[in-house]
C-alpha positions as CSV (number, residue, x, y, z in Angstrom):
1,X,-81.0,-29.8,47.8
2,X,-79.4,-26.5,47.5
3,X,-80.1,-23.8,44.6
4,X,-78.6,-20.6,43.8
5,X,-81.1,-17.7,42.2
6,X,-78.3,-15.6,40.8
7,X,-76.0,-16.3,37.9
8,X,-72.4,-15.9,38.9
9,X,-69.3,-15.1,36.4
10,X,-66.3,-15.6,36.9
11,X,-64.5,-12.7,34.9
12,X,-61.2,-13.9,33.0
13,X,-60.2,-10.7,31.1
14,X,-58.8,-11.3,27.8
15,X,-55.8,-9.2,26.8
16,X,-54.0,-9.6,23.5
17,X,-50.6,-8.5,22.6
18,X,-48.9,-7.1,20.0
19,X,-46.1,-10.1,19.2
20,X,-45.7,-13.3,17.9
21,X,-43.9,-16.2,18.4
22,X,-41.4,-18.3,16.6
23,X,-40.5,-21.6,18.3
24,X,-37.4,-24.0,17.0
25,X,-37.9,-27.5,19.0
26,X,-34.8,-28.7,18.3
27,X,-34.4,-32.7,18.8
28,X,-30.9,-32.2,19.3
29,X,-29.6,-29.5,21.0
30,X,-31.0,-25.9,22.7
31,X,-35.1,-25.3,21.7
32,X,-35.8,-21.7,21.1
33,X,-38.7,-19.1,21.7
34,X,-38.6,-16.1,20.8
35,X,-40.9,-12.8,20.0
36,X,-41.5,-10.7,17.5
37,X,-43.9,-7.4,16.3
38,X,-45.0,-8.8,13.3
39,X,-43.9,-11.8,11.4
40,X,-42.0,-10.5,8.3
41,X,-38.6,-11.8,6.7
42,X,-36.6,-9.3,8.2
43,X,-37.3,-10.6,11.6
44,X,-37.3,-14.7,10.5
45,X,-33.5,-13.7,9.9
46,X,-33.7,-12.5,13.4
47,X,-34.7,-15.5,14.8
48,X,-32.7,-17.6,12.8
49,X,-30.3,-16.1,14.0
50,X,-31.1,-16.5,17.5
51,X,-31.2,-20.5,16.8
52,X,-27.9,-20.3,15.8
53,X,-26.6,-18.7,18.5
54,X,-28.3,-21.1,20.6
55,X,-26.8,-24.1,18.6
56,X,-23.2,-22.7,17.6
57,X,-22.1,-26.1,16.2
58,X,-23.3,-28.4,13.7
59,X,-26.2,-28.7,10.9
60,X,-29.5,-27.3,11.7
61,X,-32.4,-28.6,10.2
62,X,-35.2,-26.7,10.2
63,X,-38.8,-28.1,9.3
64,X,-40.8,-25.4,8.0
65,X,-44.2,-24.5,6.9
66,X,-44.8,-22.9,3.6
67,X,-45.2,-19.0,5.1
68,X,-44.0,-16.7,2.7
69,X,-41.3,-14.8,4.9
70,X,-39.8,-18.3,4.8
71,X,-39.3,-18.5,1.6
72,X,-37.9,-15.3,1.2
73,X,-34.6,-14.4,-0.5
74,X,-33.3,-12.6,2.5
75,X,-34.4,-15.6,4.3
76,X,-32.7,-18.0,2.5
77,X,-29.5,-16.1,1.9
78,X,-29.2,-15.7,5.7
79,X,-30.0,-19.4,6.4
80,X,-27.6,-20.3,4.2
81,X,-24.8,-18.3,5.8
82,X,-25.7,-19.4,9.0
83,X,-25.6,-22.7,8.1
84,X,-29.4,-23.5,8.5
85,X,-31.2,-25.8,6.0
86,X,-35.2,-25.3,5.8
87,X,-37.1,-28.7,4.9
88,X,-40.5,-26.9,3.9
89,X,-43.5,-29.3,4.8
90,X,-46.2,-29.4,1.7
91,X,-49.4,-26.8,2.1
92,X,-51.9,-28.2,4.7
93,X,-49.8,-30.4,6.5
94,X,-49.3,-29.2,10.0
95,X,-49.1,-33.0,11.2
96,X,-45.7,-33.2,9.4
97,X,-43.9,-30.5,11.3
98,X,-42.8,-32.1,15.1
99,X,-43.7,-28.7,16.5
100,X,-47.0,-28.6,16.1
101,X,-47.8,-31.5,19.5
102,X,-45.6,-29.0,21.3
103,X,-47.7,-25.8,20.2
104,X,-50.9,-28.0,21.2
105,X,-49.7,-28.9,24.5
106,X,-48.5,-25.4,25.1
107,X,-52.1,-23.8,24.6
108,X,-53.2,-26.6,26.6
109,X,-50.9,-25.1,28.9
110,X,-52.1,-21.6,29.2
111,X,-55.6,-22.0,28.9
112,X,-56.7,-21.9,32.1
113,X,-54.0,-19.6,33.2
114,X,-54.9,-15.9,34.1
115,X,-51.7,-13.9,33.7
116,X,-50.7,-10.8,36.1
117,X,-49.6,-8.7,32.9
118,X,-48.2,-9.6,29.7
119,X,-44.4,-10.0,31.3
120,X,-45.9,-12.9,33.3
121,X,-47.2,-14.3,30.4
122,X,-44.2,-14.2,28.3
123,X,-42.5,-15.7,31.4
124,X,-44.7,-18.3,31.3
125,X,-44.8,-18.9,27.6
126,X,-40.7,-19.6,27.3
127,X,-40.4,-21.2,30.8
128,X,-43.0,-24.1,29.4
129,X,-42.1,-23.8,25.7
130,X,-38.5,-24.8,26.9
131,X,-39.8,-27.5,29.5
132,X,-42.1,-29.4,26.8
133,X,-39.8,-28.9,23.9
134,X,-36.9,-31.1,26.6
135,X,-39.2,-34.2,25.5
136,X,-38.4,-35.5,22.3
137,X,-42.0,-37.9,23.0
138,X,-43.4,-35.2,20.7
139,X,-41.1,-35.8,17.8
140,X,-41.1,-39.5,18.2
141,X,-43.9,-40.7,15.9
142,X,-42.5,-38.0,13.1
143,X,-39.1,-39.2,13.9
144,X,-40.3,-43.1,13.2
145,X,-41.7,-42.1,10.2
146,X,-39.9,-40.1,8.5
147,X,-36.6,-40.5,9.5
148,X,-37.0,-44.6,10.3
149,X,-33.1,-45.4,10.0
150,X,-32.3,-42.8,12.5
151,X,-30.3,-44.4,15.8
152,X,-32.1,-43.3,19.0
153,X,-31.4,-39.5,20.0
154,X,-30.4,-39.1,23.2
């Protein structure tokens, strides 16, 4: 029997910064992360535009939450020039966007993580957003239920 009389922590500082994410898992084609100040329509049209860039060629079809900046005329009018269509997901249904596994697993991810500085952490965030988002396993059930008649992706 062994005992200990003193309590031990184990400090794991926590740090926040000042950006958010936007992540396009894209079932076909090149995922996106990207980081913003603040999440406003001026800077959706940013990262839509990003997406496109990513994904020069073809339809993009991009599942959507209800978020205001989304629905945005400067939104829309950009998506529309850049030839991205949103499908917006009804309120309080998180389960019907394919993203939201790969968020999960990403926080999963970084949880027991303790980052150098916020660089490493950004690092870290895109280097394992773009590894989970190469497996379409978190789009599968979505894709077999709402899109039944689809042909396997590759």
């Amino acid at each position: 029997m062994w005992s200990f009389d003193r309590t031990v922590t184990i400090p794991k500082p926590l740090v926040t910064f000042p950006w958010r994410s936007i992540g396009f898992y894209a079932m076909t084609g090149q995922s996106v992360i990207t980081f913003k100040d603040e999440l406003v329509k001026e800077t959706i049209v940013e990262a839509l535009e990003e997406i496109r860039e990513q994904n020069p060629v073809g339809r993009i079809l991009l599942v959507a939450d209800n978020y205001s900046s989304h629905h945005a005329k400067l939104t829309q009018q950009r998506a529309d020039e850049l030839g991205i269509e949103f499908v917006f997901i009804p309120p309080y249904s998180p389960t019907l966007n394919a993203i939201e596994p790969l968020w999960k697993d990403l926080k999963r991810e970084i949880s027991p993580t303790i980052f150098e500085d916020k660089d490493h952490f950004r690092e870290f965030l895109v280097e394992e957003f773009l590894r989970l988002s190469h497996r379409l396993s978190f789009a599968s059930h979505w894709i077999e239920t709402f899109l039944p008649d689809v042909q396997k992706l590759r």
